[in-house]
C-alpha positions as CSV (number, residue, x, y, z in Angstrom):
1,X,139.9,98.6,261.7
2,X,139.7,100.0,258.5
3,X,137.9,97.9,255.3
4,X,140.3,99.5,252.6
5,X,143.0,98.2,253.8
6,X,146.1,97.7,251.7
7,X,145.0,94.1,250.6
8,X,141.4,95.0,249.5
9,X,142.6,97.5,247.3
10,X,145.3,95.2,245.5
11,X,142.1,92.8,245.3
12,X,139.6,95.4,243.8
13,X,142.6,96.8,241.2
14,X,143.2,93.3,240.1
15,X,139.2,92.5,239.8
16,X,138.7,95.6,237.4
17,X,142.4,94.9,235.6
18,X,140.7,91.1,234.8
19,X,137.2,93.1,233.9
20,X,139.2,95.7,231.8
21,X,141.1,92.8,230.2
22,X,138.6,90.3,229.4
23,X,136.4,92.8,227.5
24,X,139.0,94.6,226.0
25,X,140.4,91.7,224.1
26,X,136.5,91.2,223.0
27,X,136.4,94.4,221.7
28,X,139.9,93.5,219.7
29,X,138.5,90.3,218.4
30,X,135.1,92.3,217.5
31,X,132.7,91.4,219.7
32,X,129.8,94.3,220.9
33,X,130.3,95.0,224.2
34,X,127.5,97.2,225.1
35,X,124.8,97.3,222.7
36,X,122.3,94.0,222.4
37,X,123.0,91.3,219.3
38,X,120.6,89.0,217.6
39,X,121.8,85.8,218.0
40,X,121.6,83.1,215.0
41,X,123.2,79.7,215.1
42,X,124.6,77.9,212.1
43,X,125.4,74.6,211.9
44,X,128.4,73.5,209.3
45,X,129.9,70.0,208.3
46,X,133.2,71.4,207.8
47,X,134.6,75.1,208.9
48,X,137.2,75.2,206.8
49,X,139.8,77.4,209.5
50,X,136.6,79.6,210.7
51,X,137.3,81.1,214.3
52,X,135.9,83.2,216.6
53,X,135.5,86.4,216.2
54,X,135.4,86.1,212.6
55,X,133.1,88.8,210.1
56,X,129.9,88.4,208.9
57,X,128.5,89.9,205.8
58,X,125.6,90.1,204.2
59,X,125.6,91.4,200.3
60,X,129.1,92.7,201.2
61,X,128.5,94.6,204.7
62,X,129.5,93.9,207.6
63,X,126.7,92.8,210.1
64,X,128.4,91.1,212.8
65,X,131.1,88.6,214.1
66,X,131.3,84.9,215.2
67,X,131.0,84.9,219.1
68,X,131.4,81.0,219.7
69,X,132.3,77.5,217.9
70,X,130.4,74.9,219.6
71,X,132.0,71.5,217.8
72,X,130.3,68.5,217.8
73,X,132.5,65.3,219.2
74,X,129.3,62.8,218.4
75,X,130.0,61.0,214.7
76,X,127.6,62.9,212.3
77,X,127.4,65.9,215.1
78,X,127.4,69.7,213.0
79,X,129.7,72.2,214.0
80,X,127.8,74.8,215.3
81,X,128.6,78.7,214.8
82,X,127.0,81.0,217.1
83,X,126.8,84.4,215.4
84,X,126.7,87.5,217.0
85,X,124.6,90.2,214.5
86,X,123.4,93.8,214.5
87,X,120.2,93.7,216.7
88,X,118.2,95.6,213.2
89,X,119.2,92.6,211.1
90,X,116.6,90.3,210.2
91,X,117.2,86.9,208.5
92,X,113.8,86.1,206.2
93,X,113.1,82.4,205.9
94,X,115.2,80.5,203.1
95,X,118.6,82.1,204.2
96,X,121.9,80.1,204.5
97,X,125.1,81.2,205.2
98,X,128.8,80.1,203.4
99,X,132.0,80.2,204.1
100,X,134.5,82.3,202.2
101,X,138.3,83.4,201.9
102,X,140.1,86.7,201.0
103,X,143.2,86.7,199.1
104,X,145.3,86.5,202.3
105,X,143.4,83.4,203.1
106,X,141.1,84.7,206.1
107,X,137.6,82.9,206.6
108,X,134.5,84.9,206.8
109,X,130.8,84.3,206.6
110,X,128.6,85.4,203.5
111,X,124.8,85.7,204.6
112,X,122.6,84.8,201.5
113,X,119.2,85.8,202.1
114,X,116.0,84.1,201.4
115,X,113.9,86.0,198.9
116,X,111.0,86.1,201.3
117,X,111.1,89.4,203.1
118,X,107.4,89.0,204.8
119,X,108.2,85.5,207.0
120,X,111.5,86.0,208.9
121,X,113.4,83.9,211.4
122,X,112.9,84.5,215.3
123,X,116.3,85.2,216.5
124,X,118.4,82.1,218.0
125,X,117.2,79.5,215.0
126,X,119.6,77.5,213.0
127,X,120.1,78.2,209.6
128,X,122.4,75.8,207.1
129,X,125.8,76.8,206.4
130,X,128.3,75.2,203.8
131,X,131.4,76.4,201.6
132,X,131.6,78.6,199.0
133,X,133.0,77.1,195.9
134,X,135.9,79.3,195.0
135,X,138.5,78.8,192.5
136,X,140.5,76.1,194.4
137,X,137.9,73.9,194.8
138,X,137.4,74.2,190.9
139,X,140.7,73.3,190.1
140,X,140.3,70.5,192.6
141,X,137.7,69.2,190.4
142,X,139.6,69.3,187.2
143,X,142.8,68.0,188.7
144,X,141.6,64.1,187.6
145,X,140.9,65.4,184.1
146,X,144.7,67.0,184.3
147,X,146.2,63.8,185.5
148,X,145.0,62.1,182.5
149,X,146.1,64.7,179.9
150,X,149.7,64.6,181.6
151,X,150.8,61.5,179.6
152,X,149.2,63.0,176.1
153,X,150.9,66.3,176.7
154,X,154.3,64.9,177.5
155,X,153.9,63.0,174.1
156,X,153.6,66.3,172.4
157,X,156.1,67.7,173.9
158,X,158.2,65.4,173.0
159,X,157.1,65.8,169.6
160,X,157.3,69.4,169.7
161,X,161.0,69.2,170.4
162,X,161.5,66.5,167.6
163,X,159.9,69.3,165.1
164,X,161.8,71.7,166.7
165,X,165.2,70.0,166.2
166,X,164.2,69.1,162.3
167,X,166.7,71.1,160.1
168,X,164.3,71.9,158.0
169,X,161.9,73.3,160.0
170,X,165.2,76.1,160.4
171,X,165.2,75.8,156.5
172,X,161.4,76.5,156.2
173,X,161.8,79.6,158.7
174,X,164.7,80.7,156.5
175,X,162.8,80.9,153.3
176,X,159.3,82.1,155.1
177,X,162.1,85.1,156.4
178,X,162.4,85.7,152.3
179,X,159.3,85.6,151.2
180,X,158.5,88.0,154.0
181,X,161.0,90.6,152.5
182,X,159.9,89.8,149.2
183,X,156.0,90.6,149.6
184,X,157.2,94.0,152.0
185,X,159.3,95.0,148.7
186,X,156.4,94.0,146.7
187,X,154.2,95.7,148.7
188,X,156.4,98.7,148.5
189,X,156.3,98.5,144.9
190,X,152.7,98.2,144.6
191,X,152.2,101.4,147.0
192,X,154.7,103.6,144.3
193,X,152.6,102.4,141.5
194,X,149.1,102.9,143.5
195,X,150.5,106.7,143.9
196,X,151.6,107.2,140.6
197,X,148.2,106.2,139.4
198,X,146.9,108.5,141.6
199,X,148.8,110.9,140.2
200,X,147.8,110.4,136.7
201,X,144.4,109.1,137.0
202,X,143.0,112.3,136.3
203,X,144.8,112.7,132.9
204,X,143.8,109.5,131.8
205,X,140.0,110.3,133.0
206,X,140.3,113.5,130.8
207,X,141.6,111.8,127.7
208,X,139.0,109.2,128.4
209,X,136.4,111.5,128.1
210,X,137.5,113.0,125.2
211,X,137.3,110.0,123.5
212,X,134.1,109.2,124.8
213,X,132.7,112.2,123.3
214,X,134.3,111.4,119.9
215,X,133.0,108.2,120.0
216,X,129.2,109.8,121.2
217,X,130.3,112.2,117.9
218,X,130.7,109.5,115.4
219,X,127.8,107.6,116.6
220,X,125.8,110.6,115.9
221,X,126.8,111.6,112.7
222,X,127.1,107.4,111.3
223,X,122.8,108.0,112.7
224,X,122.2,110.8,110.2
225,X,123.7,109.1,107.7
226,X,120.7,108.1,104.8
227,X,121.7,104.8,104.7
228,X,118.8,104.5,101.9
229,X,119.7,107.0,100.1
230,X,123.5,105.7,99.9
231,X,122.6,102.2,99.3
232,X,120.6,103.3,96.1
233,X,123.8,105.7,95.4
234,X,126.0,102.7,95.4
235,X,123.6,100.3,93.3
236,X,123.4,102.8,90.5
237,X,127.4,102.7,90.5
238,X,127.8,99.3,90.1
239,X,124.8,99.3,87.8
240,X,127.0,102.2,85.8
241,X,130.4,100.0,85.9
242,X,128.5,96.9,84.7
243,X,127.0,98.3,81.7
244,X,130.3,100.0,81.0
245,X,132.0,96.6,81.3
246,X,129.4,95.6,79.1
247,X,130.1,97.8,76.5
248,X,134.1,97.2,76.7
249,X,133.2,93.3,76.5
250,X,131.1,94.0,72.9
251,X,131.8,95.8,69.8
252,X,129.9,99.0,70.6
253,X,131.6,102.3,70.6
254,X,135.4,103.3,70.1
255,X,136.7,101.4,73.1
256,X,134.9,98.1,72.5
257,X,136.0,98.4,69.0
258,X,139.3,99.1,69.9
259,X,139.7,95.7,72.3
260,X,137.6,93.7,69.9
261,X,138.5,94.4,66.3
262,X,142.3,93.4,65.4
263,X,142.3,95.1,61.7
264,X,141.2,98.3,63.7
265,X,144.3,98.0,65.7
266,X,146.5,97.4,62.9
267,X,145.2,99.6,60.9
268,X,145.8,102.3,63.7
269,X,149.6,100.8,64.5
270,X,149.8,101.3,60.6
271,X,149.0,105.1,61.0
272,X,150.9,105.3,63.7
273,X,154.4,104.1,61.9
274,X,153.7,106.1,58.8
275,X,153.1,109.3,60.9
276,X,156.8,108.6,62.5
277,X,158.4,107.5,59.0
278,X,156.9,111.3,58.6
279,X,158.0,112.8,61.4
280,X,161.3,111.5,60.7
281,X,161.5,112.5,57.1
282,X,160.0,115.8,58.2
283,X,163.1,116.5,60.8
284,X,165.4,115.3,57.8
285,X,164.0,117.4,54.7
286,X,162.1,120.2,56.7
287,X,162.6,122.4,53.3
288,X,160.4,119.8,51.4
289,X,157.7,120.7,53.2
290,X,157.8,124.4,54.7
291,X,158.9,127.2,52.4
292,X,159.7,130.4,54.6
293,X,161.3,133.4,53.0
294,X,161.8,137.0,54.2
295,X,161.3,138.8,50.9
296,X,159.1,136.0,49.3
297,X,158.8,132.6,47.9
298,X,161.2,131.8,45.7
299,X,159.9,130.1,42.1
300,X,161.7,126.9,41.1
């Protein structure tokens, strides 16, 4: 009788087809297979969704999986995650794990490590696990505060449309809409005339110079100017005029004599009319007085 027979081999295919099975779906879910892990336990109040097989990372790499979820049905019994890591990681005393979420929402473990590399943990202790506070549970937290500003914002909303609505908020818009136009033609005007005084600053720089240099001229000559010398010039004038106002005031010389004595003036106005009763009888009689002859005076 043969041992192979038909049945055993049916038997032996289905044993290795279960073997092939059962640690091919740990390889999918990313269990080791082969190679040795260090096992760590971490007990949690609330895994959030965490499942087997999920990662584990420490500072962003990945250094092993969660092989079981041992769940405590005690009141005030931990859940318990049995973590499956890289047999050259080593957990120094003071780490703690947390649980995290991707954007797709998957739940993974982030290692933090204790800052004391020298005393390490022997593997299969516990270590403390809790959530990581993401930006959910922030806005969890702030959702009282947002419940209370609810009423206050609808109020100003409310307000906001009553503004809105105004006619004269429309009216207000209108004329900021002109005084907008106004300034940019302003400001238009205001960049012509910057240009143009570009344009003939230089001129007016010239001519300003020039006149600055007159003015440095005449300041120089007015500070050679004997100021002395004129001052004593000016007072012997008016010293001159005064005495010769003097002199017209008395009855010294010709002048004074003249504006002072009335029978010298009517004496002269007397000269005067017989030298024109003269002149006249002169023009009338000129034979009287001037004898002219070509071959001689004639005797009378």
């Amino acid at each position: 009788m043969k041992f192979f027979t038909k049945e055993v081999k049916i038997a032996v295919v289905s044993i290795i087809g279960i073997i092939v099975l059962f640690y091919g779906m740990q390889f999918l879910k990313g269990l080791s297979l082969f190679s040795s892990e260090a096992t760590y336990l971490v007990k949690f109040s609330d895994v959030s969704g965490l499942s087997v097989s999920a990662p584990v990372y420490a500072n962003g790499y990945k250094v092993g999986v969660v092989k079981d979820l041992r769940y405590g049905f005690h009141p005030g019994d931990d859940i318990v995650a049995v973590l499956g890591l890289n047999k050259e990681m080593r957990l120094p005393k003071g780490s703690h794990a947390e649980l995290a979420s991707d954007l797709l929402g998957n739940i993974k473990i982030n290692l933090l490590l204790g800052d004391n590399p020298v005393e390490l943990l022997t593997v299969g202790d516990t270590i403390t696990g809790g959530a990581q506070e993401g930006i959910m549970n922030k806005v969890g937290e702030m959702m009282p505060a947002i419940e209370s500003m609810l009423p206050k914002l609808d109020s100003i909303l409310a307000n906001l449309n009553v503004l809105l609505s105004d006619p004269s908020l429309r009216n207000t818009l209108h004329n900021v809409e002109g005084m907008t136009n106004n300034l940019n033609a302003t400001s238009s005007e205001l960049r012509t005339l910057s240009a143009s005084l570009n344009r003939e600053m230089p001129q007016l720089m010239h001519k300003a110079d020039g006149v600055l240099d007159n003015t440095q001229q005449l300041t120089a000559n007015l500070a050679t100017i004997d100021v002395a010398s004129m001052n004593v010039s000016v007072n012997q004038t008016l010293a001159n005029v005064n005495e010769l106002t003097r002199k017209l005031n008395s009855n010294e010389g010709s002048l004074g004599l003249l504006m002072r004595d009335p029978s010298l003036y009517n004496n002269l106005n007397a000269t005067l009319a017989d030298a024109d009763s003269l002149l006249i009888d002169l023009k009338a009689h000129p034979k009287r007085y001037v004898h002219f002859s070509l071959f001689g005076m004639k005797k009378e």
